[in-house]
C-alpha positions as CSV (number, residue, x, y, z in Angstrom):
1,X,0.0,0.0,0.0
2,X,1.4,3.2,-1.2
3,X,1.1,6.6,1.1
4,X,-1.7,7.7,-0.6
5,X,-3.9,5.2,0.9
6,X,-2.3,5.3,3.9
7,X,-3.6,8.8,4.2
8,X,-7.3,7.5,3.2
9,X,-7.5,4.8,5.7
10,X,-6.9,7.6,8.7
11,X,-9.7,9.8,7.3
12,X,-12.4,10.2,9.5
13,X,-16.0,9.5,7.8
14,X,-18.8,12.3,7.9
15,X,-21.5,10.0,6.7
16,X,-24.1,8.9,9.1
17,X,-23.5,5.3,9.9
18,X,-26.3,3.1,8.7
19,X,-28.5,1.7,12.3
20,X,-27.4,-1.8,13.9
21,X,-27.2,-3.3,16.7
22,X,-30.0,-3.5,19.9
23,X,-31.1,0.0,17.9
24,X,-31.9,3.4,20.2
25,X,-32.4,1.9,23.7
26,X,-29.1,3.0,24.6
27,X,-29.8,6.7,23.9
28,X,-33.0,6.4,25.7
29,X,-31.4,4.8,28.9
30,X,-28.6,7.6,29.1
31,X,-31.5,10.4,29.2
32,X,-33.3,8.7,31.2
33,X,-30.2,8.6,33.6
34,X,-29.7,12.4,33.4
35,X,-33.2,13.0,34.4
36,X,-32.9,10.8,37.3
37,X,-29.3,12.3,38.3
38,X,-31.0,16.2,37.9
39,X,-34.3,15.1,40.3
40,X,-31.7,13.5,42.7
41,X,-29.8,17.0,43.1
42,X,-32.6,18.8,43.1
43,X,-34.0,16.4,46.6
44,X,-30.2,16.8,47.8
45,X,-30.1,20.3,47.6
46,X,-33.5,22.1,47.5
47,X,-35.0,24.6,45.2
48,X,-33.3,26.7,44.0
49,X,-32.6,30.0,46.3
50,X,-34.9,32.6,46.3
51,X,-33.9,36.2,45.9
52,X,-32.3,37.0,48.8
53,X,-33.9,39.7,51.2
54,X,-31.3,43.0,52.0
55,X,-29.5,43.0,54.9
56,X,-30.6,44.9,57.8
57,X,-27.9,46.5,59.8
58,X,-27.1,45.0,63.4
59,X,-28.1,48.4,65.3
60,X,-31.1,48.5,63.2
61,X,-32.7,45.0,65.1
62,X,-34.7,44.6,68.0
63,X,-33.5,43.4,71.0
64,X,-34.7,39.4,71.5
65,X,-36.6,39.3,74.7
66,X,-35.5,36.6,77.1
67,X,-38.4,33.7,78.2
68,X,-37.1,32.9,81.6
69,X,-37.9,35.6,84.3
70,X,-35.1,37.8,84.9
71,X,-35.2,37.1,88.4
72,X,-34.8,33.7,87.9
73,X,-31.4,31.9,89.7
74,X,-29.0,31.5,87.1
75,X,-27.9,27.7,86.7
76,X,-24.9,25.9,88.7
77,X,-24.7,23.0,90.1
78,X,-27.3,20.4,89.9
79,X,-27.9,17.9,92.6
80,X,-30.7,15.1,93.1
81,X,-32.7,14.1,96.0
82,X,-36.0,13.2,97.4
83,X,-38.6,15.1,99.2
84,X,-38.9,14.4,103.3
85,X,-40.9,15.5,105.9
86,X,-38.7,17.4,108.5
87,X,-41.3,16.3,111.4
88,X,-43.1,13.1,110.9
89,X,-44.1,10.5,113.3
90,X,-45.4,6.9,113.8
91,X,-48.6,7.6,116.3
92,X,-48.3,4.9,118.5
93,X,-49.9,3.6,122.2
94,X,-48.3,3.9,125.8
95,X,-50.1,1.1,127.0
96,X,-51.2,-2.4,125.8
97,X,-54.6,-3.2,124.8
98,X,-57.5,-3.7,122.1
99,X,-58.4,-1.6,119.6
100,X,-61.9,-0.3,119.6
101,X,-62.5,2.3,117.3
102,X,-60.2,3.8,114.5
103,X,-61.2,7.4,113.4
104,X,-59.6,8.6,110.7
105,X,-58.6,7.1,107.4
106,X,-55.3,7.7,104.7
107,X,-55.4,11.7,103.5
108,X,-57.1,12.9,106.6
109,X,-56.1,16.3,107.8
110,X,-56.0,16.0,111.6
111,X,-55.1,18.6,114.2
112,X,-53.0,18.9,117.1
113,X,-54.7,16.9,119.9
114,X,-57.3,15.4,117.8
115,X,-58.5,11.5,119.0
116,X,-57.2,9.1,116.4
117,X,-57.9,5.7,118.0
118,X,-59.6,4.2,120.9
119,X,-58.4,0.8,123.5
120,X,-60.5,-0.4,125.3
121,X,-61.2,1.3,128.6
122,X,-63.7,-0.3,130.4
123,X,-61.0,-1.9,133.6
124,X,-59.4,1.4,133.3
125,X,-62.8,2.9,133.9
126,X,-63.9,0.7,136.8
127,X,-60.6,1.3,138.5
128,X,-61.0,5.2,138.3
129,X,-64.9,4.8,139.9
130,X,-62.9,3.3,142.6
131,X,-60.4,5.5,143.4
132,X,-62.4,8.5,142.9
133,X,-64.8,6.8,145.5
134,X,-61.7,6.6,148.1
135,X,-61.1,9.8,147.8
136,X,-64.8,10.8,148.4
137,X,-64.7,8.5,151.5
138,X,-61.0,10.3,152.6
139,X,-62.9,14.0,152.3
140,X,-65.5,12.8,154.5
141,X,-63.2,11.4,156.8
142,X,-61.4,14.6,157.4
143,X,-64.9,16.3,157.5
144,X,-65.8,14.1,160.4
145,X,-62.8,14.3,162.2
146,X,-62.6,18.1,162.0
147,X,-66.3,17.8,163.8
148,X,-64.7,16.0,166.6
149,X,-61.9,17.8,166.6
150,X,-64.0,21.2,167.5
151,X,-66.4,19.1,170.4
152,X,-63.2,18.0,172.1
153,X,-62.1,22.0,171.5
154,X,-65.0,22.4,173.2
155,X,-64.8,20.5,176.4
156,X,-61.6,21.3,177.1
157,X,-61.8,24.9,177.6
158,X,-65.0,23.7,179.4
159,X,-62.5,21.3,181.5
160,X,-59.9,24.1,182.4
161,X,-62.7,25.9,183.4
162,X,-63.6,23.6,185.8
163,X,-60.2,22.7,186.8
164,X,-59.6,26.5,187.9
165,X,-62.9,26.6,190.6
166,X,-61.6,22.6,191.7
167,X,-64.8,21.3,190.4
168,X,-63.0,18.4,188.1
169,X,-60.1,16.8,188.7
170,X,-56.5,17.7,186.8
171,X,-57.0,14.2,185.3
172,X,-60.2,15.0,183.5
173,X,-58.8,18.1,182.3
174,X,-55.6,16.4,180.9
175,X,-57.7,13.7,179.6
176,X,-59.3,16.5,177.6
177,X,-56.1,18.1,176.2
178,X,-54.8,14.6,175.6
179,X,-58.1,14.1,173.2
180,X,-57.7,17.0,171.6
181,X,-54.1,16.1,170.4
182,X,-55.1,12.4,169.3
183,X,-57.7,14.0,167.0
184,X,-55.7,16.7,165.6
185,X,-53.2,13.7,164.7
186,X,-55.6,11.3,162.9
187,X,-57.1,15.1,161.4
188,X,-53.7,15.0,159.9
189,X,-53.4,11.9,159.2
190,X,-56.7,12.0,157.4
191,X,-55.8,14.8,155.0
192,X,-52.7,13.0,153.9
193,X,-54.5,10.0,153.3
194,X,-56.7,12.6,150.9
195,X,-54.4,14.1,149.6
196,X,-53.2,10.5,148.4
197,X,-56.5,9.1,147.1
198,X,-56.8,12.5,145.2
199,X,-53.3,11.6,143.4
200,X,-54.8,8.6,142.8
201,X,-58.1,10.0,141.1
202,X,-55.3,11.7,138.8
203,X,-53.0,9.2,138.4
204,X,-55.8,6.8,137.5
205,X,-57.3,9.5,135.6
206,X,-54.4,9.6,133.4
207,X,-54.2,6.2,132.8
208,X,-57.6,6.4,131.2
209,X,-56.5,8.9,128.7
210,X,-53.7,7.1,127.7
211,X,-56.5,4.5,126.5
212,X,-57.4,7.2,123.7
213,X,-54.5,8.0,120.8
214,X,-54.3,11.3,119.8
215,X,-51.9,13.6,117.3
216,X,-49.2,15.1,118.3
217,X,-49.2,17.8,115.9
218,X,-51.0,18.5,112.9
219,X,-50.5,17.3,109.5
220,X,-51.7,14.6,107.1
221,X,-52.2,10.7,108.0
222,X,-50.5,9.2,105.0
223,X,-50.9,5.2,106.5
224,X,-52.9,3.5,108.4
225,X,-51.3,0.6,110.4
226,X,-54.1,-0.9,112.3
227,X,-57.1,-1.7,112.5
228,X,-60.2,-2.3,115.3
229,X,-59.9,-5.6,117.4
230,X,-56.3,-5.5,116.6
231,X,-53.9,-5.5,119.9
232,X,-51.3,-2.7,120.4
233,X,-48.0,-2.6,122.7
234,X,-45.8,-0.1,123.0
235,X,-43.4,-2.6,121.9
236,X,-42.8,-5.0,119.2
237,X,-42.5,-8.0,122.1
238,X,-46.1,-9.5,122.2
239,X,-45.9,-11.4,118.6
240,X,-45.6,-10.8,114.8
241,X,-49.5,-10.0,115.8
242,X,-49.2,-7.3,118.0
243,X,-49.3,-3.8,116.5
244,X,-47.0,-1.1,117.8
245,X,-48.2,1.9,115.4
246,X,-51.5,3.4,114.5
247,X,-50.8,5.8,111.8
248,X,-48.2,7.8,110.0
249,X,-48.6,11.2,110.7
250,X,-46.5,14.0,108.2
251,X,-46.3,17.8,108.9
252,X,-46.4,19.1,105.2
253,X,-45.4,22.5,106.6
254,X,-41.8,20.8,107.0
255,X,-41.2,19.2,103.7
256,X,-37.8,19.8,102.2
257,X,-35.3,18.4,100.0
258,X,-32.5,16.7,100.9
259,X,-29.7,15.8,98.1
260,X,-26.2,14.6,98.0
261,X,-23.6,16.6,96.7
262,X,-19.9,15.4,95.5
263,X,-17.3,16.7,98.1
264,X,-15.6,18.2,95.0
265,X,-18.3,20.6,94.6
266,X,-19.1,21.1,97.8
267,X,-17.4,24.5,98.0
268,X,-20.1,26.0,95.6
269,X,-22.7,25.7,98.1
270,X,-23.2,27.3,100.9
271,X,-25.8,28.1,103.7
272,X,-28.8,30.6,102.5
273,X,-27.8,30.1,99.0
274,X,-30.8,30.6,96.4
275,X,-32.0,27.1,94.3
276,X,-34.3,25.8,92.1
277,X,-36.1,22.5,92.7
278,X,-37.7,20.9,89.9
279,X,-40.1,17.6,90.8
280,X,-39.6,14.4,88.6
281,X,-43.4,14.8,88.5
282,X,-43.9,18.4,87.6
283,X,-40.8,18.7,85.1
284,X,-41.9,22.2,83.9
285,X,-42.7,23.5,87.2
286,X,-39.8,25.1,89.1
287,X,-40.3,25.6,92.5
288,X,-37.8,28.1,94.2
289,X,-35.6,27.0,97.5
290,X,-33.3,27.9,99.8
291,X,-30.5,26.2,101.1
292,X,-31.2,25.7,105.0
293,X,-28.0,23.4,106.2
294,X,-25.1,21.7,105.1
295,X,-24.8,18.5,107.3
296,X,-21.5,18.9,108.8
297,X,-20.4,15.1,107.9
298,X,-19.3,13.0,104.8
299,X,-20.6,9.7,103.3
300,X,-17.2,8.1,103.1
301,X,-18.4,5.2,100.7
302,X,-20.4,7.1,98.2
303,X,-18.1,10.5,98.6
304,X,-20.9,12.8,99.3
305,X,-22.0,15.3,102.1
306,X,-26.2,16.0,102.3
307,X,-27.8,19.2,102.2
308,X,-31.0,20.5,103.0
309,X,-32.6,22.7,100.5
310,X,-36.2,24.1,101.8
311,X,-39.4,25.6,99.8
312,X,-39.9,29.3,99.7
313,X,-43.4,28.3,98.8
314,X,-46.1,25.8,99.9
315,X,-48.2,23.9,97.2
316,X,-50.1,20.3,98.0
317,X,-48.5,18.8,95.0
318,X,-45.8,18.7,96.7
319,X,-45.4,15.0,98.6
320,X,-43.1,13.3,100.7
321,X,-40.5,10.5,98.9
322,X,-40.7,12.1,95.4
323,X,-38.1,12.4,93.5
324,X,-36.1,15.8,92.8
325,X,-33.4,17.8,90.9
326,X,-32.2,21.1,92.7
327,X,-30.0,23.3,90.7
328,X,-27.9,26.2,93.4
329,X,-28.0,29.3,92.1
330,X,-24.2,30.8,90.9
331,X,-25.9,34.1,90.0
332,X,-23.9,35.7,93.5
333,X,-20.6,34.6,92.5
């Protein structure tokens, strides 16, 4: 082949090329495929931009206004602990004996004094008719003996009278004088005998009441522990059947948090600091505290000291055992 051809052979063709092959399902397939890649951008990245709006100068925009209170206590260190009732008692008996009547149920709002509970009285009762009728008989005793006491008064002025003109002998006067002293004894000995059965009237008395439960303060029963015909003690020694509590009384005026904080961070607390409490069932309601006392002792296995944090406000939503979070307030540091 001579150069000429050469040259020929290298030349590129500008005729269309006649159709063969699978025909135009490849052209279709490649726009399809830059359809599909343009929708994909245009999921990936959006729309495209609107016009943007002019700037407004910083000085020229309003100031935001905050949504927390402004006197609200800036946030520090956060603590958790549980609501307890600063005064809260186990009502119980001083004496053994049956139940009788119960008087009050869970939730009751009692007041100071108020009867609870009821043993059953009626020994307690017969023994006090007794002793009140001693002392009845001891008053009357001393009545009588003051009686005598002014007769014998009596005869022995009359007997020194006598004495004086020799009508009587000196022995009937002394006899006289000598009565007069013997009665002014037993008169004594009378009014301390009185004087006893009347303690006993109280003492007995007393012993009575003490068959009658009543609360030492007021607050809110939140359990009842026994029930009528049951038998209480004062202590736990009479059987796995003998009750030594009545109820569960709780002064809601004393509730307060107590929490645990790390002896690391300890130093950021301090006695009258400000603190929020939020409740694990109110978590939107923030209730605001104060921090009352730092126990002065450490938990040497957990690392921890305790600290009392108490409500500025009172609300009944607020119950004893629930969980809380209280944050102390770093706003005077």
């Amino acid at each position: 082949m001579n150069t000429s051809e050469k040259l020929k052979s290298l030349s590129i063709n500008r005729q269309p090329a006649p159709p063969s092959g699978p025909g135009p399902w490849p052209l279709v397939a490649g726009v399809a495929g830059l359809v599909a890649a343009g929708l994909a951008g245009w999921i990936v990245f959006g729309r495209s931009p609107e016009p943007s709006q002019p700037a407004v100068p910083v000085e020229a925009t309003s100031p935001v206004t905050p949504t927390a209170s402004a006197d609200r206590p800036r946030g520090g260190l956060v603590a958790s602990g549980y609501v307890v009732a600063r005064r809260a008692a186990t009502v119980s008996v001083d004496i053994t004996g049956r139940l009788t009547q119960v008087l009050f149920e869970e939730g009751a709002v009692v007041e100071m004094g108020q009867l609870l509970a009821q043993l059953d009285d009626r020994l307690a009762s017969f023994d006090l008719q007794l002793a009140r009728a001693r002392f009845a008989s001891s008053k009357a005793n001393v009545q009588a003996l003051e009686a005598e006491m002014v007769e014998a008064e009596a005869q022995r002025r009359r007997a020194e009278k006598l004495l004086a003109s020799n009508a009587v002998s000196a022995a009937s006067a002394e006899a006289a004088i000598a009565r007069i002293t013997s009665l002014t004894s037993r008169h004594q000995a009378a009014i301390s005998d009185s004087r006893v059965a009347e303690l006993a009237v109280a003492r007995q008395t007393e012993f009575v009441e003490r068959h009658k439960v009543r609360a030492p303060f007021a607050g809110v029963i939140i359990a009842k522990n026994a029930q009528a015909g049951e038998i209480l003690s004062p202590a736990a020694g009479g059987g796995e059947f003998t009750r030594t509590g009545v109820a569960t009384l709780v002064d809601m005026a004393s509730l307060e948090v107590e929490v645990d904080v790390n002896e690391g961070q300890i130093a950021d607390v301090r006695a009258g600091q400000a603190a929020t409490v939020v409740l694990d069932a109110y978590t939107d309601w923030e209730i605001p505290g104060e921090v009352i006392a730092i126990i002065p002792t450490a938990n040497r296995d957990r690392a921890t000291i305790q600290v009392r944090v108490g409500f500025k406000v009172r609300d009944p939503r607020i119950l004893p055992q629930m969980a809380a979070k209280v944050t102390f307030d770093r706003s005077a540091e």
